[in-house]
C-alpha positions in Angstrom: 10.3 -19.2 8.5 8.1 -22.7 7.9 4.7 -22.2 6.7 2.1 -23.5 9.2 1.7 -26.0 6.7 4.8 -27.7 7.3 4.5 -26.7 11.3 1.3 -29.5 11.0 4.0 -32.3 9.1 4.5 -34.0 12.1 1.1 -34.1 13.3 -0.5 -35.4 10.0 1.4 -38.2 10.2 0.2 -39.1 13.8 -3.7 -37.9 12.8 -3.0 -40.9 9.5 -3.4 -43.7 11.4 -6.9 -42.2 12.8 -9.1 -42.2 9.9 -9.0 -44.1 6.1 -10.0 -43.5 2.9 -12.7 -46.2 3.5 -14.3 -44.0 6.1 -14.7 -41.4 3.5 -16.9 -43.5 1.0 -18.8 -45.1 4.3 -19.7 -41.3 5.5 -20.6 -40.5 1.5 -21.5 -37.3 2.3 -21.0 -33.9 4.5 -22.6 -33.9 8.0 -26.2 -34.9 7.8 -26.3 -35.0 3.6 -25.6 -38.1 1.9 -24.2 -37.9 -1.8 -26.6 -38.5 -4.6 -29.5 -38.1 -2.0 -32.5 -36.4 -4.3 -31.9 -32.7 -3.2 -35.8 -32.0 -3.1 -35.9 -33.9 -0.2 -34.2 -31.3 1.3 -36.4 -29.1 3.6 -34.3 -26.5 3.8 -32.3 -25.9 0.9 -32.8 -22.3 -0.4 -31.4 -21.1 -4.2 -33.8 -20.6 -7.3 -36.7 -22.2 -6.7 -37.9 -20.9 -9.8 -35.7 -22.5 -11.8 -36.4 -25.6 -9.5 -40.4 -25.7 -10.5 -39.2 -24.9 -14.4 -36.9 -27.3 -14.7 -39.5 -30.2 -12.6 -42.1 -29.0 -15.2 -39.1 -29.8 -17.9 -38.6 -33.6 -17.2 -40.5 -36.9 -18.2 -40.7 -39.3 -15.2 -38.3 -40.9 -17.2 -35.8 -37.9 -18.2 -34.9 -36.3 -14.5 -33.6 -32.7 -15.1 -30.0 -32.7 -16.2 -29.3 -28.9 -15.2 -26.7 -28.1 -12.1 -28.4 -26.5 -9.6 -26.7 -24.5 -6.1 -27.6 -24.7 -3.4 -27.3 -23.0 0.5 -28.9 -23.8 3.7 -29.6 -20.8 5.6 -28.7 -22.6 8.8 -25.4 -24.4 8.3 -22.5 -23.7 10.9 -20.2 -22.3 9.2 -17.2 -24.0 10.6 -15.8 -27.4 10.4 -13.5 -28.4 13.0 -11.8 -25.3 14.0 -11.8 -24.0 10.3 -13.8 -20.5 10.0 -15.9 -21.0 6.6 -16.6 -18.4 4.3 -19.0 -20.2 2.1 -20.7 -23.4 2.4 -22.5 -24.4 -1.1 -24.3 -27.7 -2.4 -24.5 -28.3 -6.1 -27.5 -30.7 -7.5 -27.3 -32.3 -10.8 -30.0 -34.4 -12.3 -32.2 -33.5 -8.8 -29.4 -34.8 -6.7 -26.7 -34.2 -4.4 -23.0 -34.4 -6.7 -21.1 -32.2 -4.3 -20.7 -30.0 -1.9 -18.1 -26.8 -1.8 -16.3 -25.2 1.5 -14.7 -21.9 1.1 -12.3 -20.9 3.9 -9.5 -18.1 3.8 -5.3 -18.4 4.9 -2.9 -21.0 5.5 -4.5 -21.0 8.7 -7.5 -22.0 7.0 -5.8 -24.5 5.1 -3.8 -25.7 7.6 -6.9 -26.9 9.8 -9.0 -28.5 7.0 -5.9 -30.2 6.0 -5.5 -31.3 9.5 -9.5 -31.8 10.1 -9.6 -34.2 6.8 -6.3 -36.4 7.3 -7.7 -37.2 11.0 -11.0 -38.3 9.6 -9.9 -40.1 6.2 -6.1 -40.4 6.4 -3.3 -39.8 4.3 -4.3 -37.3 1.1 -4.3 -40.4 -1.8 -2.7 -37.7 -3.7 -1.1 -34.2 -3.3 1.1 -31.4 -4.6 2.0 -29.3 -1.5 4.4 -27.0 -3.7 0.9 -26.2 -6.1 -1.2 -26.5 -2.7 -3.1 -29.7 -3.9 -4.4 -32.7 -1.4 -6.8 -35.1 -3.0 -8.7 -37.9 -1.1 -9.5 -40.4 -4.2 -12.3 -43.0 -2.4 -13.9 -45.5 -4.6 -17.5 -43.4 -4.4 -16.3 -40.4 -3.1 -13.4 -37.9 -4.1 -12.2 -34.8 -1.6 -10.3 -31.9 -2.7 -8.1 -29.2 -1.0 -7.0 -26.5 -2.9 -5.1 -23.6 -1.6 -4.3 -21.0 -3.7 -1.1 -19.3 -2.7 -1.7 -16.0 -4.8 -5.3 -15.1 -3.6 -4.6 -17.1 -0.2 -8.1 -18.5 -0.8 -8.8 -22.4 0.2 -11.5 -24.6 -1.2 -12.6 -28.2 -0.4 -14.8 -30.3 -2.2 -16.4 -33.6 -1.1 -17.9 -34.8 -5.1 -19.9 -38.0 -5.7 -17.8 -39.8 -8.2 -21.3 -41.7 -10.1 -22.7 -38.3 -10.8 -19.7 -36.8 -12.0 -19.6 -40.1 -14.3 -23.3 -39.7 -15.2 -22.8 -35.7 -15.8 -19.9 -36.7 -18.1 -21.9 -39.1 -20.0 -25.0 -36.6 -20.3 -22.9 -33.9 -21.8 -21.0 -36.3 -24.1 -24.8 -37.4 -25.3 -25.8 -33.9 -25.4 -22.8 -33.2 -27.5 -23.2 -35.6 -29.6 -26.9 -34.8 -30.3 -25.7 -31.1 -31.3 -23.1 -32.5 -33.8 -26.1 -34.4 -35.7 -28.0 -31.3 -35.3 -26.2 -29.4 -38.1 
């Protein structure tokens, strides 16, 4: 019996011609939050705000702090398009926005988001549907879909592709640093 997967073949090639790639980088974000906004303009993101004011009293005005930071809002919808979420998460590095993470459950769950996405960005840029893999590779912005057969568990992830560069360059630095430490 097809998957519900391949059921939705036919209509991800007619939802392709709706959205493109480009529309992904001009969005740059997830609903109202724009990738690499500064996440303490935020009003209502809640997570450790401890380690928040530590890690503010950490930094120069020139040295921004170069921890990851998650983070919820206690008043997100949990649903995009007809996808039931499980978990909606927003990850800050160097105080701001690098990505944000949808958890959803099934090939149902899967399914829609893959659906939901190809309607408003196109054509995946990249996938694996044997592994369960779609990638949306935009010049600012990259989006994931990930659904793991064994757990049946599904995970998207819209990430900000200059502070994943920046991250990569901080811990290569801080690597470095270490080495000349000894």
């Amino acid at each position: 019996m097809p998957t519900p997967l391949l059921l939705l073949a036919p209509a991800l090639a007619f939802a392709a011609k709706g959205g493109s790639i480009k529309d992904l980088d001009k969005h740059n974000g997830f609903r109202d939050l724009a990738l690499t906004q500064r996440c303490d303009e935020v009003a209502d993101f809640k997570g450790n705000k401890q380690v928040v004011k530590r890690a503010a009293t950490l930094r120069t005005d020139k040295e921004p702090y170069a921890g990851m930071i998650v983070f919820r809002r206690p008043n997100d919808l949990l649903k995009v398009g007809p996808t039931e979420l499980i978990d909606l998460s927003y990850a800050c590095y160097m105080d701001q926005l690098m990505s944000v993470q949808l958890l959803a459950w099934g090939t149902d769950g899967a399914g829609e988001l893959l659906y939901t996405f190809t309607t408003a960005f196109g054509a995946p840029t990249s996938q694996d549907e044997d592994l369960g893999v779609w990638q949306w590779d935009g010049k600012k912005v990259v989006l994931s879909l990930r659904h793991d057969r064994t757990t049946d568990s599904v995970a998207a992830q819209f990430t900000s592709k200059p502070m994943v560069k920046a991250k990569q360059e901080n811990d290569e630095a801080i690597r470095k640093a270490s080495v000349q430490d000894l």
